[in-house]
N, C-alpha and C positions, 0 to 999 in steps of 0.2 A: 901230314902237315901242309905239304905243298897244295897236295888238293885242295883242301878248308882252304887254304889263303887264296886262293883262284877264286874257289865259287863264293869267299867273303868281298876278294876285289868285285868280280863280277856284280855282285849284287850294289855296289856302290857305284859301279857305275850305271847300270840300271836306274837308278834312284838320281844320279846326277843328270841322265837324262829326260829322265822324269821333269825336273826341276826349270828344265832350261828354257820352257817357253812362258816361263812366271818371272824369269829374273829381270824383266827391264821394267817392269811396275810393281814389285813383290819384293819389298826390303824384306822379311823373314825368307822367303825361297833364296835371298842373295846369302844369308844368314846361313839358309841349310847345305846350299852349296860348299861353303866355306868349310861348314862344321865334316863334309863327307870327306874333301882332302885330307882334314886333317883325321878323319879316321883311315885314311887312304894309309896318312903315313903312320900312324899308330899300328897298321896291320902288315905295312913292309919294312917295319924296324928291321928284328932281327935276321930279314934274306938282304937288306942292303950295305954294300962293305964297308969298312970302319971310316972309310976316308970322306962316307957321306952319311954318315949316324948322326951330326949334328943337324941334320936337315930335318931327317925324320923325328928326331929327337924334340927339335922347335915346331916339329906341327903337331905332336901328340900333347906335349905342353898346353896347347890352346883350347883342345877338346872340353875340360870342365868349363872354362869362359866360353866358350861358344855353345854349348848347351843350356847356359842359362842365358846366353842371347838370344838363343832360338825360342826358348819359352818366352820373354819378354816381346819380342817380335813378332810372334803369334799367336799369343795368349793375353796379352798386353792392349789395350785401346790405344794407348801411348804411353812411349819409351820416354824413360827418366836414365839415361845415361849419367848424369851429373849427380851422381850420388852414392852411396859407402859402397852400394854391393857394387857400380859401375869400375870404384876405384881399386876393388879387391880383386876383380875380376880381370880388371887391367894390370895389375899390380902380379898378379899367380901366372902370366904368362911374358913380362918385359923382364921381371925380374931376375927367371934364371936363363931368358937370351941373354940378358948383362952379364951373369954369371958364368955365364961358358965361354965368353971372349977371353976369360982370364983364370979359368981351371974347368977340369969335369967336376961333376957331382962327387962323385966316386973318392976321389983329392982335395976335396974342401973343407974347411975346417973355420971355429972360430967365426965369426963376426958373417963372412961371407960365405960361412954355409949355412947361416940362418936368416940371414937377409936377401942372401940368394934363390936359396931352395925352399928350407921349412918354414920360414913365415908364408911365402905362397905356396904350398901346399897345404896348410893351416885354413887358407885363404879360398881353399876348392872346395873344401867341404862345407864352409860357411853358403859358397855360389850353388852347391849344389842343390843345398837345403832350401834356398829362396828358391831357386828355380823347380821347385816342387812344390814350393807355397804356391808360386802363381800360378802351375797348372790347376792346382785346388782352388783357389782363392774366390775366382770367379767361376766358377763351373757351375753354380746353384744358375746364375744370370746371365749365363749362354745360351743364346736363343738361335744357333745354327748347328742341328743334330750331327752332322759328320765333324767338324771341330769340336765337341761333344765329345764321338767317340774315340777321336786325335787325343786330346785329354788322356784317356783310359790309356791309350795305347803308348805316350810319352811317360805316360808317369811309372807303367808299370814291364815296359820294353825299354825304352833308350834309355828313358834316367835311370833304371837300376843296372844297366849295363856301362852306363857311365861310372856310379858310384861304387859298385864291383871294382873297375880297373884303377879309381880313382885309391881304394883300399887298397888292393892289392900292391901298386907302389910304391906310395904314402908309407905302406907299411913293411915293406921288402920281400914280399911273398909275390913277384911278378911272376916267377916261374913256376906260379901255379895255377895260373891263368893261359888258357889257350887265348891268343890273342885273334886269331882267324876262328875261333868257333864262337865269340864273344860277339866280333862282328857281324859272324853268318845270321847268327840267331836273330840279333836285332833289323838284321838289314833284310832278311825274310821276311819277316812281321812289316815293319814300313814297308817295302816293297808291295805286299801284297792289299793292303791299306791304298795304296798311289795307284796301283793299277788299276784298279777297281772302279776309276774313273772319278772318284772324290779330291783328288788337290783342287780342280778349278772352283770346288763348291766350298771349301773351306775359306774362301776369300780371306786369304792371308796382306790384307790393304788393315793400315789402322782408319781408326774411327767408326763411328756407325753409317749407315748411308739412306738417312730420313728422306720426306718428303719435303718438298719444301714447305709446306704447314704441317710441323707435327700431330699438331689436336686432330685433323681432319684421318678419316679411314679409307681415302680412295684407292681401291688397287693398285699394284704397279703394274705399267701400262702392257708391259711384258708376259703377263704372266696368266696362265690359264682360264680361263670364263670362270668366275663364280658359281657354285651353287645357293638354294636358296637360303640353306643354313650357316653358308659360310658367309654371306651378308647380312643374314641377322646377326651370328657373333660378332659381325664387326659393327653392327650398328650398339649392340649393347655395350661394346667397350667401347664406343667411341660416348654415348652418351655418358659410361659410367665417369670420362674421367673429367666429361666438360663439367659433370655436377661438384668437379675438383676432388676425386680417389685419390688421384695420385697427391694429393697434399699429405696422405697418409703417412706418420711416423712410422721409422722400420718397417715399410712398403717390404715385401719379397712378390715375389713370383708364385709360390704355394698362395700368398694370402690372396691375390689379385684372381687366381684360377678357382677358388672357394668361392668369392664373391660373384666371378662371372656364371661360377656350376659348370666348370668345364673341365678336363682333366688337365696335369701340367701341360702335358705334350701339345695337346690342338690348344692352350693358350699360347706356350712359346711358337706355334708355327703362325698363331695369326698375328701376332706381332712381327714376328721375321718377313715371313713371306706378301703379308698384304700391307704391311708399312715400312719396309725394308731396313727394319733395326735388328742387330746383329748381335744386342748385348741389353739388357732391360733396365741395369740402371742408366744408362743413356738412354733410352727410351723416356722415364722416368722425369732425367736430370730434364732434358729438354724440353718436357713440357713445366716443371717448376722453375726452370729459368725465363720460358714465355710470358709466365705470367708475373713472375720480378721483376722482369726487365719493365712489362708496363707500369707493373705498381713503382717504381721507382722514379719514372717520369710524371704520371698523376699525380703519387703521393712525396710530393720532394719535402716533406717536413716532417716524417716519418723514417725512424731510426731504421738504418740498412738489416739490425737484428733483428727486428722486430718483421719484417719483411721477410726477412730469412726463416723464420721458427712458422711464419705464418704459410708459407709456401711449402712446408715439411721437412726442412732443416735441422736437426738438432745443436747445430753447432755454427759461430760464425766462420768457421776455420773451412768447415766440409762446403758449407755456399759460397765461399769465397773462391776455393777449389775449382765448384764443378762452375760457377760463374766464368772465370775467368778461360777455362777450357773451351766453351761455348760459346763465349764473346769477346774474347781476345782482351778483355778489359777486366779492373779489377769493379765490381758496382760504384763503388764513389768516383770513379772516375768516367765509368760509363753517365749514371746521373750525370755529373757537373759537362757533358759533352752533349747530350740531349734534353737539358732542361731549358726552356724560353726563360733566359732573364726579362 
């Protein structure tokens, strides 16, 4: 027992080390940080003495909320904090620090041992389940191979390691859970993932990082000599989308790599690598917002739907969305800012 909990500490702080030269520009690395103490204290529960059990107690608590932070944070283009899972998630880890100010778990009864404890515990499995949607969610439209295989390795190493412990107490079978062989196993797995020189390429920064004209395909200025077929693929996707592809309804990535006769993989790397987008419906969004944003100043007596459906929107709801994301403005208001009276 003592061993496993050494080499599970050990490997946590490997991995915290890892982490430390991403945390002053890397909200998710700040994110994974956070999420490794509190497995720090999740795996020195039961060796620390009773008179500091609420410490540990309050950082194993946070583990389900910070694992679906940590997907949001690097699985995420951008964070929606202000919304049910933000408040559940918030709610499964304040609710029973409230609750221990004024009983243990163990002593509670009535009213506030269900508003203390079992409503957020209710509340973990709900966060765990989105935070497994969004590793899945987007992963057809990730166009950076090593967050790719980050993906594979959260969903099917940390989140089942979370959701394991998350059962097991949830349900009162803790003492059947090795809690240092839970950690080993996953912080093995990560660990060996982080060393391997992949964190810095996982660009854990939200947003995508276009060029500054998206339509155009110049290399970035950084990055290896072309050959001659990687300039012709980029010449055909570049014409393909000035003839307007991307206005394409349910546009994916399979249909885009069909059309070019290219396999997924050298589609998604000449998108990433020679245009610097990290994610293909931003790819996408950016160039059907380029060209709304002019149809909207041209065309000022032409309904915003109508613009919207024509740029390959289905919905006004979804162009108002990704408008607003890329222009800080909602369209009618961008129009009434940039139209000559």
């Amino acid at each position: 027992m003592l061993i496993l909990t050494g080499f599970g500490l050990a490997c946590l702080v490997i991995l915290l080390i890892t982490t430390t030269h991403e945390l002053h520009h890397s909200s998710a690395a700040r994110v994974f940080a956070v999420f490794l103490i509190a497995s720090a204290g999740f795996l020195l529960h039961p060796l620390t003495p009773p008179s500091w059990q609420w410490l540990t107690l309050n950082l194993e608590v946070m583990v389900p909320a910070l694992f679906w932070l940590l997907c949001q944070a690097t699985f995420r283009q951008r964070i929606n904090l202000r919304s049910g899972w933000g408040a559940m998630a918030l709610y499964s880890v304040v609710a029973p620090w409230t609750a221990r100010l004024f009983t243990s778990h163990q002593s509670a009864e009535g009213m506030l041992l269900f508003f203390g404890w079992e409503l957020g515990e209710l509340f973990e499995f709900f966060i765990i389940a989105n935070g497994f949607w969004v590793v899945l969610a987007d992963w057809p439209a990730d166009l950076v191979e090593p967050r790719r295989k980050l993906r594979a390795l959260v969903l099917f190493i940390a989140g089942t390691a979370v959701l394991l412990v998350a059962l097991a107490f949830n349900l009162g079978t803790a003492y059947a859970i090795n809690r240092a062989l839970v950690v080993s196993i996953a912080g093995v797995a990560i660990a060996t993932f982080l060393l391997q020189g992949r964190f810095n390429e996982l660009s854990l920064r939200h947003g995508p990082t276009p060029p500054a004209e998206p339509e155009h395909c110049d290399p970035v200025d950084d990055s290896p000599p072309q050959t001659d077929v990687q300039l012709e693929h980029a010449e055909r996707l570049s014409s393909l989308m000035q003839q307007g592809y991307y206005r394409t309804e349910h546009l994916t990535l399979k249909m885009l790599a069909e059309r070019l006769e290219l396999p997924e993989y050298r589609t998604r790397a000449l998108i990433n690598k020679q245009l610097g987008y990290r994610n293909f419906n931003d790819y996408i969004n950016q160039l059907r917002i380029a060209e709304a944003s002019k149809r909207l100043i041209s065309d000022p007596e032409t309904p915003v739907l109508n613009i919207a459906l024509d740029v390959g929107y289905r919905t006004l709801s979804s162009f108002n969305r990704a408008f607003r994301e890329i222009k800080q403005s909602t369209p009618t208001e961008f129009r009434r800012n940039n139209t000559v009276l």
